[in-house]
N, C-alpha and C positions, 0 to 999 in steps of 0.2 A: 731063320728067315725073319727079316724084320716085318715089324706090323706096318708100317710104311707103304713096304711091298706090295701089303696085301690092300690095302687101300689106296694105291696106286692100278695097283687090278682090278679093281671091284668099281672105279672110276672107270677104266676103259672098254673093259665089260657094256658099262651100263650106256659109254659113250656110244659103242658101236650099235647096241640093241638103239638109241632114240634116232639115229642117222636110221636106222630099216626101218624103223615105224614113217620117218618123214619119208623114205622115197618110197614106203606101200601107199599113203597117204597124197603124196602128190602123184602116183599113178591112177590113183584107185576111180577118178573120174574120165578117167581114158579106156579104163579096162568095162566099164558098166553103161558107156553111149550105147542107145537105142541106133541100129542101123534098119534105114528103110528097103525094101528090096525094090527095085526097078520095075513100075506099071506099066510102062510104055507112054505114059501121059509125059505132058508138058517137063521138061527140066526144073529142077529144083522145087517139086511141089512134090508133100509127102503125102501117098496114097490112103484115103480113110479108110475104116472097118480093121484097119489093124489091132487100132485100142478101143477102147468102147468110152475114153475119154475125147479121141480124135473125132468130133461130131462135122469140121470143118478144114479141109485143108491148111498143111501148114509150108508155109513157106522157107527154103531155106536157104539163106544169105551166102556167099562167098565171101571170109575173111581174108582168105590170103591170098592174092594171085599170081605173086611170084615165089619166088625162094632164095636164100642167099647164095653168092655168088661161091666158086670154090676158092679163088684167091683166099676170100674172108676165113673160109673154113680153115683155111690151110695156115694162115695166120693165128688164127685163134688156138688150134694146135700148138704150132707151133712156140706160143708163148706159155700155153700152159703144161706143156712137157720144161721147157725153162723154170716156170715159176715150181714146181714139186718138184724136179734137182736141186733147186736153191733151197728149198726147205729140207730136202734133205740132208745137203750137204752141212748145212747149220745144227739139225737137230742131231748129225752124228759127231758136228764137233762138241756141241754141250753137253753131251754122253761123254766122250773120251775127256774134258776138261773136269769133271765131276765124278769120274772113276778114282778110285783110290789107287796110290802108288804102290806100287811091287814091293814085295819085303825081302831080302835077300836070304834066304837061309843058312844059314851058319854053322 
């Protein structure tokens, strides 16, 4: 086995562990939101006594009020099921181009 090899593994190893630390890291503020429970008061005001920081109503904003349409969705699929066959139709020819030739035995 060459030493190559193994630092060629020990690269993709390390690649796949920093790809999981980025998407714990980009989850990690979605999974630890404060959800409020429902008082029956007024819409979008969060009920006090919950924290003992909350001395004052806090008010909460709507960002989003729509959502994207399905066409888009289906587009965007679509093109990126396209773009990872193209990549990997490429990275199995630069494998097979860089394979070494058969030797015939004799």
């Amino acid at each position: 086995m060459s030493i190559i090899y193994r630092y060629r593994h020990a690269v993709r190893v390390l690649a796949v562990f920093a790809c999981t630390l980025l998407g714990v890291a980009a989850s990690a503020p979605a999974a630890f939101a404060m959800r409020f429970e429902d008082s029956g008061g007024s819409p979008g005001v969060a009920p006090t006594g919950l924290h003992p920081t909350f001395s004052h109503p806090v008010v909460a904003h709507t960002v989003v009020t729509g959502g994207m349409p399905a066409w888009q969705l289906t587009v965007i699929a679509a093109v990126a099921s396209l773009l990872v066959a193209t990549i990997a139709v490429v990275v199995h020819r630069v494998r097979v181009a860089h394979r070494e030739g058969i030797v015939a035995a004799t």
